[in-house]
N, C-alpha and C positions, 0 to 999 in steps of 0.2 A: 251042165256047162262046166268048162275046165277052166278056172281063174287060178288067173297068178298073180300074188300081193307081192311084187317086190320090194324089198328094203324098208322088211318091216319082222323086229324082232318081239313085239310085242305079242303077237298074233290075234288082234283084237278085231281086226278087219278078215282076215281069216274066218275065223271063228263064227262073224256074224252072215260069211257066206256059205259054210259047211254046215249051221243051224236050217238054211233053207234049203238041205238037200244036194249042195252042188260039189262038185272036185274042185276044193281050194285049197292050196300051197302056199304058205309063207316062204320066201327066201332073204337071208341076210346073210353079213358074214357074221352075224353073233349069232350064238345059239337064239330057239326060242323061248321067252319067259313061260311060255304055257306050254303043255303038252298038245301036240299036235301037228298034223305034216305039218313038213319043214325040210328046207334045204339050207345047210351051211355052208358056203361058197359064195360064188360069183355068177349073178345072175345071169351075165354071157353064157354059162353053160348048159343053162336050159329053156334058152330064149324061144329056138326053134323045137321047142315039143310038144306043138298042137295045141297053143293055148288057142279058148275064144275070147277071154280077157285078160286084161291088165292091169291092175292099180300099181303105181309106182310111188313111192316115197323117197324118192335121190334126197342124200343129205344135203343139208341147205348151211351151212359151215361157211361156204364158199361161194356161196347164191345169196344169202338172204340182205335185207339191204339191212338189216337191225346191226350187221355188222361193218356197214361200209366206212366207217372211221381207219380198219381195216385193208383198205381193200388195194391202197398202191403198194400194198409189202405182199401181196398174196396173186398177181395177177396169172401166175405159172399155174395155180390150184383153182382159181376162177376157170382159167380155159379149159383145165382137165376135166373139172364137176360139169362146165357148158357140154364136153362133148360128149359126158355121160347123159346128160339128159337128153340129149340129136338122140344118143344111139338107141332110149328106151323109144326116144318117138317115134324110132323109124323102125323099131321092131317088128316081125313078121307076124302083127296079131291083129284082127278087126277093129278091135275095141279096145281102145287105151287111157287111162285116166292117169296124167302126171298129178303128184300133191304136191305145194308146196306153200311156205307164207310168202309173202310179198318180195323179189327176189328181182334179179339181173336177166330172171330168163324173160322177163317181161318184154326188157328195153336190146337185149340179146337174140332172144331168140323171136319170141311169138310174145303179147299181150295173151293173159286169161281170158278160156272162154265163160267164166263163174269167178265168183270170188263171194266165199260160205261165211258163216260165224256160228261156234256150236249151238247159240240161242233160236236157234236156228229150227235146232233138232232138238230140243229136251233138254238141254242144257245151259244154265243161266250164266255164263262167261263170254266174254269176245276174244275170239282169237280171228285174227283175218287169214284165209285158208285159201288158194287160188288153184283153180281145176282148171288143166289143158285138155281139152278134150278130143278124141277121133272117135267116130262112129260113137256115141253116149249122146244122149239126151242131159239135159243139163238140171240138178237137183233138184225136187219140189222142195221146199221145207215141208215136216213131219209136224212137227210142235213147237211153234212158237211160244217161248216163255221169256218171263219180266227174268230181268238183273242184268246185267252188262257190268261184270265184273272181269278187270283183267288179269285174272290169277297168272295165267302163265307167263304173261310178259311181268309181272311183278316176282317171282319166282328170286328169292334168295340166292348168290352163288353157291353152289354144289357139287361137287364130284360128278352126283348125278343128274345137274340141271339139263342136259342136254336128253339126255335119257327121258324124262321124264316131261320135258317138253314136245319128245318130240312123240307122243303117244295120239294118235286120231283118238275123240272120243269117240263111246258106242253108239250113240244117237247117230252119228254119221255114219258112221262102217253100217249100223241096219239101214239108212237109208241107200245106201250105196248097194248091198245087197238085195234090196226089195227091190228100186226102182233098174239096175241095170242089167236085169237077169230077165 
C-alpha cells in the first residue's frame, strides 16, 4: 500500500507503516528528523501520485481552540489553515485520516469522526487528538493503560514547544498502521 503521512517531520507515523511492509512517505516543509523517505516541499506537489492513503497532520497554530484568546487578530491565517484542510480532504485519495487536537475545524468545517488519547494506546498521558475520517474505520484502542497525565498541555515555553508537541506518539502511529492497512 502507498501511504502518504503529510505534515509530518518527525517520521514516526512513517516509520510505523514502513515497519509493516508498505510504501510510506513523510512530507513536510522541514526536513525529516529521521532518516527515511521523505519529501521537503509542499504537499500539493504530490497529492495526485497514486496514493491509497493519507494521514494528514495540518498545523493547528491557527485551528486549535487552546489558542482562541488569539483568534480575532489572526482571522486572515484561520481562513487560509481552514482552506488547507478542504483541500487535504478533498484530495484525490480513497482513504484520508485528518489529525488534529480540538480545533475550528470542528465548528468550521465537519465535527470529528473519533476523538483519541494516547492512554489509549500504551501511553499513560491525555492529550485529546481528533480523526476526520474518509473511507478508515475508526481506532480500536491497543492498550489501555492507568495515568492521565497531561504532559503536553503542561509543557514549559520553548523554542521547541510547538515541535515537540506536536509529535503523534508511537502507540498510535502502530495502531494506525496495523488497523488501516
Amino acid at each position: 500500500m502507498r501511504v502518504l503521512i503529510a505534515c509530518e517531520f518527525s517520521g514516526i507515523v512513517r516509520d510505523a507503516f514502513l515497519a509493516r511492509g508498505h510504501d510510506a512517505m513523510s512530507c513536510d516543509l522541514l526536513d525529516t528528523e529521521k532518516p527515511g523517505p521523505h519529501y521537503k516541499g509542499d504537499v500539493h506537489d504530490i497529492l495526485g501520485d497514486g496514493w491509497d492513503l493519507m494521514i494528514a497532520h495540518p498545523p493547528c497554530t491557527h485551528l486549535a481552540v487552546s489558542g482562541a484568546r488569539w483568534f480575532k487578530a489572526k482571522q486572515q491565517q484561520q481562513a487560509e489553515a481552514l482552506d488547507f484542510v478542504r483541500m487535504l480532504m478533498n484530495a484525490p485519495i480513497e482513504r484520508i485520516a485528518i489529525e488534529n487536537p480540538v480545533s475550528i475545524i470542528s465548528s468550521r468545517i465537519r465535527k470529528p469522526d473519533q476523538i483519541i488519547h494516547p492512554w489509549q494506546f500504551g501511553h499513560g498521558e491525555t492529550k485529546t487528538t481528533c480523526l476526520w475520517l474518509t473511507g478508515l474505520p475508526r481506532l480500536k484502542p491497543t492498550e489501555i493503560v492507568d495515568g492521565r497525565t497531561a504532559r503536553i498541555h503542561r509543557m514549559p515555553p520553548s523554542p521547541d514547544r510547538w515541535r515537540d508537541r506536536s509529535r503523534t506518539y508511537p502507540g498510535i502511529a502502530a495502531a494506525m498502521a496495523q488497523q488501516w492497512t
